[in-house]
C-alpha positions in Angstrom: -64.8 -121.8 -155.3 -60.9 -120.7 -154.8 -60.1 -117.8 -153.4 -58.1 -115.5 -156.4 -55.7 -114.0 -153.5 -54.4 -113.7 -149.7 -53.6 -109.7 -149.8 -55.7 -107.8 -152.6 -53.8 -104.9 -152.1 -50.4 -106.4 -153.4 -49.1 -108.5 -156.5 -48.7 -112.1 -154.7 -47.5 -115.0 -156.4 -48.5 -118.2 -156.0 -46.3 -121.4 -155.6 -46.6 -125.3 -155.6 -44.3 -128.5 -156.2 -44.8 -131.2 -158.4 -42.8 -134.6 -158.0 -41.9 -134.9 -154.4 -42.7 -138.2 -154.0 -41.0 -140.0 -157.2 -38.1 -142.2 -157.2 -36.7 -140.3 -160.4 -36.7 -137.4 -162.0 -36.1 -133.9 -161.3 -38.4 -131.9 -158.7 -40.9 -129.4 -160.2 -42.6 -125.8 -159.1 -44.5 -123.0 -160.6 -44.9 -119.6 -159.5 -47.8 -117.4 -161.1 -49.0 -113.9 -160.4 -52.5 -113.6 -161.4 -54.8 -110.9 -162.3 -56.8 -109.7 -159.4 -60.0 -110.0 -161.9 -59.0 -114.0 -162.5 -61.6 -116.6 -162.1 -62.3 -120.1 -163.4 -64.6 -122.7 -162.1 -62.6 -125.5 -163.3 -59.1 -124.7 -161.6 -58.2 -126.0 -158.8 -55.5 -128.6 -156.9 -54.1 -130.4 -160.3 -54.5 -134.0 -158.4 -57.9 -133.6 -158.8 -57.9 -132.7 -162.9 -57.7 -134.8 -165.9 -54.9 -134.9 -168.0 -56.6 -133.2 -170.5 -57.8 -130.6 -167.9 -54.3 -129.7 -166.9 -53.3 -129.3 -170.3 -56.4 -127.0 -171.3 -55.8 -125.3 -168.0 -52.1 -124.3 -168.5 -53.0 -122.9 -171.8 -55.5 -120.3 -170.1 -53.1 -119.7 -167.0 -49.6 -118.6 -169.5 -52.1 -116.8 -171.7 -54.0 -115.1 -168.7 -51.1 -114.8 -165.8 -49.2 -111.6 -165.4 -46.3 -113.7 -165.0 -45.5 -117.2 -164.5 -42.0 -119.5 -164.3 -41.3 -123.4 -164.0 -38.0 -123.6 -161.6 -36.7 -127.3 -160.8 -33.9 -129.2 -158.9 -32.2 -131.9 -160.1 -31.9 -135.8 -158.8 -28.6 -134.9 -157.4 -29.5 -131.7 -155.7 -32.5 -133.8 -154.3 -29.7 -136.2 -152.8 -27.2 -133.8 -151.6 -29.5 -131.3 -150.1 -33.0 -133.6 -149.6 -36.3 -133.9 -150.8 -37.3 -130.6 -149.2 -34.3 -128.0 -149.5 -34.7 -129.0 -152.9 -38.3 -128.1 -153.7 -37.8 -124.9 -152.0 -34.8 -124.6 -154.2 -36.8 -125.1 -157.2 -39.9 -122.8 -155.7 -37.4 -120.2 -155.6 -35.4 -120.5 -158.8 -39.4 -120.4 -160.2 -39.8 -116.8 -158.6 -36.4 -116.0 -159.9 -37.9 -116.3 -163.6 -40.9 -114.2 -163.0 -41.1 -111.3 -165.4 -42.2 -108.6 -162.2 -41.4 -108.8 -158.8 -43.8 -110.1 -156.2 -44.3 -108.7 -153.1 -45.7 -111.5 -151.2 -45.3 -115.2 -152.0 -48.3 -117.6 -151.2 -46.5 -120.8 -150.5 -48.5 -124.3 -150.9 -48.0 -126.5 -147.9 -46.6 -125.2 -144.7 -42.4 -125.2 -144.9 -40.5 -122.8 -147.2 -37.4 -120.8 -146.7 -37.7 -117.1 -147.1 -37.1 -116.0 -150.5 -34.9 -112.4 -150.7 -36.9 -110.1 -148.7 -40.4 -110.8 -150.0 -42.6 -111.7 -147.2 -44.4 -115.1 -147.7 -47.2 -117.2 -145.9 -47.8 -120.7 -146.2 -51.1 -122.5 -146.3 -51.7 -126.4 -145.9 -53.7 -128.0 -149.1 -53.5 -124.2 -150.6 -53.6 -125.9 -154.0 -57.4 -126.1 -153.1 -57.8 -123.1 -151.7 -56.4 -120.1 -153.9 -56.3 -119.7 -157.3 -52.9 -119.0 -157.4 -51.7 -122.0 -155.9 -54.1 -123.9 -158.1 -52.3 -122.5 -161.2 -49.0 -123.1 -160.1 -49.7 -126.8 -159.1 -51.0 -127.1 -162.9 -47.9 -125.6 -164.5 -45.9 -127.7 -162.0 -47.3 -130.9 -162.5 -47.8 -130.8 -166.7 -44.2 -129.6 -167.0 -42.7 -132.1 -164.8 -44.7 -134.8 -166.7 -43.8 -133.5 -169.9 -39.9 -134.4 -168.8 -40.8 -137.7 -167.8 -42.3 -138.8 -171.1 -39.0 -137.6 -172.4 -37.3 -139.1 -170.4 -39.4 -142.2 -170.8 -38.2 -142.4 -174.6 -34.5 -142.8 -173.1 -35.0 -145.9 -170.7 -38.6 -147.3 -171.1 -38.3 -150.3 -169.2 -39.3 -147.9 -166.1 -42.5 -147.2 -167.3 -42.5 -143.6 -167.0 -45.1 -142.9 -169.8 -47.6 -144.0 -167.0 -45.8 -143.9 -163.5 -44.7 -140.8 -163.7 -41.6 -141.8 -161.8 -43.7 -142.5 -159.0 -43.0 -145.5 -156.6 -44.9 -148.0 -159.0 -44.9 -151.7 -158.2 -43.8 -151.9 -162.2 -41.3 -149.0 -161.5 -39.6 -150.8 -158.6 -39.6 -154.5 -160.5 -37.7 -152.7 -163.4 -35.1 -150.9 -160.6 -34.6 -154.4 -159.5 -34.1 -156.0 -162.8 -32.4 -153.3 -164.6 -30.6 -151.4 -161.6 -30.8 -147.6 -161.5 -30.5 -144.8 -164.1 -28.7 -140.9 -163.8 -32.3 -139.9 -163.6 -33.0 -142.0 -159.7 -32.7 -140.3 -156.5 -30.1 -142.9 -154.7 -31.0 -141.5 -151.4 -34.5 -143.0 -151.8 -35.8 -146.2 -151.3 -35.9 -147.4 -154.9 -37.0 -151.0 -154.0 -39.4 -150.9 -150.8 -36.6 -152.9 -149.3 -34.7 -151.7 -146.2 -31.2 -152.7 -148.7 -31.2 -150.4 -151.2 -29.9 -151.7 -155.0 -27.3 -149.1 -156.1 -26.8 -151.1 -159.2 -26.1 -148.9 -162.6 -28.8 -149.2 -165.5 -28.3 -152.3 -167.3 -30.5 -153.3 -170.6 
């Protein structure tokens, strides 16, 4: 069973990233600030949920949170500023749209920059180990895959419906034979390839 907090005695918010590891697409985080009296057997890490789990699960974490925000960065900022200045970037624009002030960030994974003056503490695989993190990888991940089935609609030759934006065998054939889109992250390797095809999107 997760842990519901790190520090009892304070409001803590919990944060995790969704989409690190995609070729396109923006990156995604949560932040959510509990109740201390919060418990459900079924939350936990979102990579180990259903689909239909996640989506049941956000429902009960926006109705139940005290407060809870989706921040994200954008392919570009992912390319001017990396993969991770930009998920802290989008961890703390999430905090930034919290309805209350934490005071005490519980970070998923173990690098983050510090946010304001609110002390934080990171903890490896915390998406499995506190609620809050749980709930934040849910929101993350559901929101972030709702914007890739939009964005799916606009070029489907990627496959996105399925992939995700993740590094796909399907996903890199269609970067090869249609070239790249606004939504790709140029300073990754789209094609597995040590050249890199910076060709525009071509139908």
């Amino acid at each position: 069973m997760l842990l519901p907090y790190l520090h009892p005695d304070v409001t803590e918010a919990g944060l995790d990233e969704a989409g690190r590891g995609c070729l396109a697409g923006a990156v995604f985080a949560a932040a959510v600030v509990l109740p201390s009296s919060f418990r459900n057997d079924t939350l936990t890490d979102s990579k180990q949920l259903s689909a239909s789990q996640r989506y049941a699960l956000r429902e009960v974490i926006e109705r139940e949170a005290l407060a809870w925000a989706v921040g994200t960065a954008s392919p570009r900022e992912i390319d001017e500023i990396n993969i991770l200045n930009a998920s802290i970037l989008a961890m703390h624009r999430a905090v930034d749209g919290l309805s209350l002030r934490p005071q005490h960030l519980l970070v998923d994974g173990n690098r983050f920059k510090p946010y304001q003056q609110v002390p934080h503490t990171t903890i490896i695989k915390g998406d499995g180990k506190y609620l809050s993190i749980a709930a934040a990888s849910v929101l993350a991940k559901t929101y972030r895959d709702d914007e890739m089935l939009r964005l799916h609609t606009e070029f489907p030759q990627y496959d996105w419906l399925h992939n995700k934006g993740y590094p796909t065998a399907k996903h890199r054939a269609a970067i090869a034979t249609y070239g790249v889109t606004p939504y790709h992250r140029l300073t990754f390797n789209l094609t597995g390839e040590d050249r890199q095809l910076m060709l525009p999107f071509d139908p």
